[in-house]
C-alpha positions as CSV (number, residue, x, y, z in Angstrom):
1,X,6.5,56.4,-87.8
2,X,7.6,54.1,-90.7
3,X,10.8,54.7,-89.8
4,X,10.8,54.0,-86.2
5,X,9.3,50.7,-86.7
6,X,11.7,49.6,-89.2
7,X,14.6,50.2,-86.2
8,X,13.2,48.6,-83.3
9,X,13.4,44.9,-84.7
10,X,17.3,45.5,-84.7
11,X,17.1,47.0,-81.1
12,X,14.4,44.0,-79.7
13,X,17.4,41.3,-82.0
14,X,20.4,42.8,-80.1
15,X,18.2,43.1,-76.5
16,X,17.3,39.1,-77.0
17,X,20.9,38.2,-78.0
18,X,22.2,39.5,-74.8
19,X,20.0,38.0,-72.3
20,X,20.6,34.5,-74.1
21,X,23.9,34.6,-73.2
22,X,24.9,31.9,-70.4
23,X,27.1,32.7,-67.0
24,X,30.3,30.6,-67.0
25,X,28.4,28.7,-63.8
26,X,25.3,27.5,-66.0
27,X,27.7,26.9,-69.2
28,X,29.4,24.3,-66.8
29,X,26.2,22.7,-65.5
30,X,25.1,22.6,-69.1
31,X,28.2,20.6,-70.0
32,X,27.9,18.2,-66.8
33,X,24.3,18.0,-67.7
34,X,24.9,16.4,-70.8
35,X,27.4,14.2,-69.8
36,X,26.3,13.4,-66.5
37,X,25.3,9.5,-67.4
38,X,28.8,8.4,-68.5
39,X,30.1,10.4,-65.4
40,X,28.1,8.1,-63.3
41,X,28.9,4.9,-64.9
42,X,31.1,2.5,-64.1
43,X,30.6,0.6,-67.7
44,X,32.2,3.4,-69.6
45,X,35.6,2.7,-71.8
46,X,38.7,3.7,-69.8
47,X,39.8,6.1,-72.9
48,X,36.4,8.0,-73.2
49,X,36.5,8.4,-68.8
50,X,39.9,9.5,-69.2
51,X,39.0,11.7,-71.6
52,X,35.7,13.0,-69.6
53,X,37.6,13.4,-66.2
54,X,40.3,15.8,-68.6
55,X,37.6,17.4,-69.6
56,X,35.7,18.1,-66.4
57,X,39.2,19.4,-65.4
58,X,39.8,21.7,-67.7
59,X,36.4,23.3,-67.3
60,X,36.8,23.6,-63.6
61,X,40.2,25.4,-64.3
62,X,38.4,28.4,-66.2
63,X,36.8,29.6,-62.7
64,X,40.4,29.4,-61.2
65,X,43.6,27.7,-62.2
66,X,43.8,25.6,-58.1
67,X,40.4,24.0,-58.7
68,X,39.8,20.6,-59.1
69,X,37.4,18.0,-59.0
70,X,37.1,15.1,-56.9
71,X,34.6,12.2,-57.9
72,X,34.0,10.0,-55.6
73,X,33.0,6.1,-55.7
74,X,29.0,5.7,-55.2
75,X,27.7,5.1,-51.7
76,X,25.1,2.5,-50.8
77,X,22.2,4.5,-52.2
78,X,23.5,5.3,-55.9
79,X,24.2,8.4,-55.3
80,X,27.7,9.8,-56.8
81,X,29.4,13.0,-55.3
82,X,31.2,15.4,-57.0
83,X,33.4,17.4,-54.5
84,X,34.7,20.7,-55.7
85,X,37.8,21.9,-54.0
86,X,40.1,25.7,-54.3
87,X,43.3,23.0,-53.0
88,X,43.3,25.2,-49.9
89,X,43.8,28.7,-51.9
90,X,40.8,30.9,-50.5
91,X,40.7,33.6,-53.2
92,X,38.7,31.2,-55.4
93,X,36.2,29.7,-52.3
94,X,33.7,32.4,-53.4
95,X,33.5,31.3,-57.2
96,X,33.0,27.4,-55.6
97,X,30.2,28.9,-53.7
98,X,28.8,30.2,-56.4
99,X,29.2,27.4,-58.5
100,X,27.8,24.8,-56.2
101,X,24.8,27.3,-55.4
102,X,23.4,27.1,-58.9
103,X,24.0,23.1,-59.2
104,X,21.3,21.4,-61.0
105,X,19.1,19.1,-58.8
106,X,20.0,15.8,-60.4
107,X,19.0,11.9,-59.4
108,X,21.9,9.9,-58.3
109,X,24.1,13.3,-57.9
110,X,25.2,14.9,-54.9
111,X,27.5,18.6,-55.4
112,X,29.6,19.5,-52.9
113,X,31.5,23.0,-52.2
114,X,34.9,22.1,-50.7
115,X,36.4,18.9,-48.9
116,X,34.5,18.6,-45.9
117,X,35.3,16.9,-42.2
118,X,36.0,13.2,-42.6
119,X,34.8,11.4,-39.1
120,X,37.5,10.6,-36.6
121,X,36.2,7.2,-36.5
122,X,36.8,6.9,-40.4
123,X,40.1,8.8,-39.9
124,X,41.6,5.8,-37.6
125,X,40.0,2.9,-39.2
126,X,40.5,3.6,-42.5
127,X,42.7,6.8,-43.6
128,X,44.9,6.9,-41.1
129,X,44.8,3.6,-39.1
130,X,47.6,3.0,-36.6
131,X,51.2,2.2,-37.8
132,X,51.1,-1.2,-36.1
133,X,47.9,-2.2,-37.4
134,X,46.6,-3.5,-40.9
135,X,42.9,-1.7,-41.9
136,X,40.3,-3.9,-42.0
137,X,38.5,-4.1,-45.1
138,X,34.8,-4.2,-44.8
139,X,33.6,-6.2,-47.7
140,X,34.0,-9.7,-47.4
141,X,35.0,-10.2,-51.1
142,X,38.1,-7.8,-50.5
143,X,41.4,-9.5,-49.2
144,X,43.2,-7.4,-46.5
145,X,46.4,-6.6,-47.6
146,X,49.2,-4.4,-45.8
147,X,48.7,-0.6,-46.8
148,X,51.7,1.5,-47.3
149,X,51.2,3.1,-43.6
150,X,53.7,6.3,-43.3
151,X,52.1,7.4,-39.9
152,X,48.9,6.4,-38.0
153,X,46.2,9.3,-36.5
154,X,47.1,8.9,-32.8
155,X,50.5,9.0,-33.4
156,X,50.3,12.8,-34.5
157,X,50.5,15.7,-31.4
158,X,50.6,18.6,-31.9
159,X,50.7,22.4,-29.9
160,X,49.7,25.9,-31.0
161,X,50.4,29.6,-30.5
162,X,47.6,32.5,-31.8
163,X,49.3,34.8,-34.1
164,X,47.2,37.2,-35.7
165,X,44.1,35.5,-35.5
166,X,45.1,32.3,-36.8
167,X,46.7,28.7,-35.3
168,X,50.7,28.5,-35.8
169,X,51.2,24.5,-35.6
170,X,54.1,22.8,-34.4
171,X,53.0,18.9,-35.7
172,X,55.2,16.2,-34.2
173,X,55.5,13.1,-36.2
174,X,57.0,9.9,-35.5
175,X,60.1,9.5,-37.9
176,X,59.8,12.4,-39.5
177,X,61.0,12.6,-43.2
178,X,60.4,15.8,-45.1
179,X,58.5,16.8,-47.7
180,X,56.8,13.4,-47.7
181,X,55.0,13.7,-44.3
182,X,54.2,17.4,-44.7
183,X,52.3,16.6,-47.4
184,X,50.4,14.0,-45.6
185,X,50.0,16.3,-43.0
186,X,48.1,18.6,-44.8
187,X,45.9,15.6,-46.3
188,X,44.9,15.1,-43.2
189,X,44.5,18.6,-41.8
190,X,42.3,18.8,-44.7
191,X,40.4,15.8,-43.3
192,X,40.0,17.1,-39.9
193,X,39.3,20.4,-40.3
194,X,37.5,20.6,-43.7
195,X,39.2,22.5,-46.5
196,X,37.2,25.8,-45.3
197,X,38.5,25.8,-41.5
198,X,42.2,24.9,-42.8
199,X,42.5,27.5,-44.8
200,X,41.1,30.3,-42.6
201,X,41.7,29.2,-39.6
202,X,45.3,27.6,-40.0
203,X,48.6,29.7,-40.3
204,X,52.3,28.4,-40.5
205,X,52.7,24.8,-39.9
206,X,56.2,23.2,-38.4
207,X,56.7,19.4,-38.7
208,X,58.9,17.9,-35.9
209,X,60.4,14.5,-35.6
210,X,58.6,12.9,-32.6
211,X,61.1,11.5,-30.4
212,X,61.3,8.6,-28.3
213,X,59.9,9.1,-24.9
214,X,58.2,12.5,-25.8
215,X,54.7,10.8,-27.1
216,X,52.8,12.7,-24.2
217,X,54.0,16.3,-26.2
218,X,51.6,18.5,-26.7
219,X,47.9,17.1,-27.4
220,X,46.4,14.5,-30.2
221,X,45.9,15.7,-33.3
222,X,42.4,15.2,-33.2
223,X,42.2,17.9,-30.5
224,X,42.7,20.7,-33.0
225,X,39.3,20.3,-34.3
226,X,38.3,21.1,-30.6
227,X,40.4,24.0,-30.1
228,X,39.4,25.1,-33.9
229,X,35.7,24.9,-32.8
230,X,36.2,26.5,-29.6
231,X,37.6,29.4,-31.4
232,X,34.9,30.0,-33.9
233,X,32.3,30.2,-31.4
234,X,34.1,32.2,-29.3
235,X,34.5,35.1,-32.3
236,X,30.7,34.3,-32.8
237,X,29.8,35.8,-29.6
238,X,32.2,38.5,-29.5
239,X,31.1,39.8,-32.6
240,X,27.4,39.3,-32.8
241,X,25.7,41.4,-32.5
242,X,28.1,44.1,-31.8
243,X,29.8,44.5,-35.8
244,X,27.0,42.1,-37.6
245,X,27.2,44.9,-40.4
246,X,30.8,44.0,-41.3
247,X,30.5,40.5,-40.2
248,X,27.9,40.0,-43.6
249,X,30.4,42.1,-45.6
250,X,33.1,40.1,-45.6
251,X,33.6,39.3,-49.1
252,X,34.2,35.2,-47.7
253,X,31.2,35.1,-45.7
254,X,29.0,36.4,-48.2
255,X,29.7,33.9,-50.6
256,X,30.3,31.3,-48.4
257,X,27.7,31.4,-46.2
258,X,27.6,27.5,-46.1
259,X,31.4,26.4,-45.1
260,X,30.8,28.7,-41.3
């Protein structure tokens, strides 16, 4: 008996070792935790932000080498948001899922899995106002000043074909230039649609030089959200509750319960 009890301290060591070890999720919150207060402020030296913003970086990176962090500026209530985003690439939507699941609750914090829809209001007042127009700054201690305007929201059309199960775009643009506006384009697909929806939703995109004369082509870009809505439901009712089974065993929808 001596002998027993002089093993089982080893086995109850080794047993308490193992559940103290942290997931990569809480060893992250753990780290934001602690630094949340310099995070939030706006007082902190430039070096040690710089420094903090690296670092939030790099720790987002270690659940998958596309994901990044995006803090944004404090709304009217205090309260800072800190949008986590895959860039698009949906292999790692689950692990942001995950992550943002097991956020801490946290005063003057708001987590958020993946860009979500911008309003279309906000999109043509402020992100993509017309090319003819100057935004108009809200706060009265801001001077309007000309923005670097490449291409305003109504001036984008767009048409569509379904191929296997997803939108092919063809994206007219006014004055199209390359690489440049494709980019943009996605920005503001991203905008529109939510980073979810564009991914899963959204297939091969063409941009086209809108001509002269052929601004009635196809329909406003803000449309696709429409046709991208109209779609989702219309998979809802086909496959509930026929395949419900398989529906809950997609490996996106079980993690991702949240972006549907």
């Amino acid at each position: 008996m001596k002998r027993i009890i002089a093993i089982l301290p080893d086995f109850i060591s080794i047993g308490f070792n193992s559940f103290s070890l942290k997931t990569e999720e809480e060893q992250f919150w753990n780290w934001f935790i602690k630094n949340q207060e310099k995070l939030y402020s706006d007082e902190v030296r430039s070096d040690l932000k710089t420094k903090l913003n690296k670092e939030l970086s790099n720790r987002l990176k270690r659940f998958g080498s596309s994901i990044k962090g995006v803090l944004k500026v404090k709304n009217t209530n205090g309260i800072k948001e800190l949008i986590i985003s895959a860039q698009g690439v949906e292999e790692f939507f689950p692990k942001i899922a995950r992550l943002v699941n097991n956020s801490p609750t946290l005063n003057n914090w708001k987590f958020t899995a993946l860009i979500q829809r911008t309003s279309i209001e906000s999109l043509i007042k402020f992100r993509y106002p017309q090319a003819t127009h100057q935004a108009v700054l809200v706060n009265k201690n801001i001077k309007c000043r000309p923005l670097d305007i490449v291409f305003g929201f109504e001036d984008i059309r767009f048409t569509y074909t379904e191929v296997s199960n997803r939108l092919n775009l063809d994206v007219f643009i006014p004055s199209y230039n390359g690489d440049e506006h494709k980019y943009r384009i996605k920005r503001l697909l991203d905008d529109l649609l939510g980073e979810y929806d564009f991914a899963i939703e959204i297939g091969v995109i063409n941009c086209i030089s809108l001509k002269e004369g052929d601004e009635a082509m196809g329909y406003p870009i803000g449309h696709l959200r429409t046709v991208v809505d109209q779609r989702k439901l219309e998979r809802k009712k086909r496959d509930y509750p026929p395949v419900i089974n398989m529906v809950n065993t997609h490996p996106l929808h079980k993690e991702c319960k949240s972006f549907l």
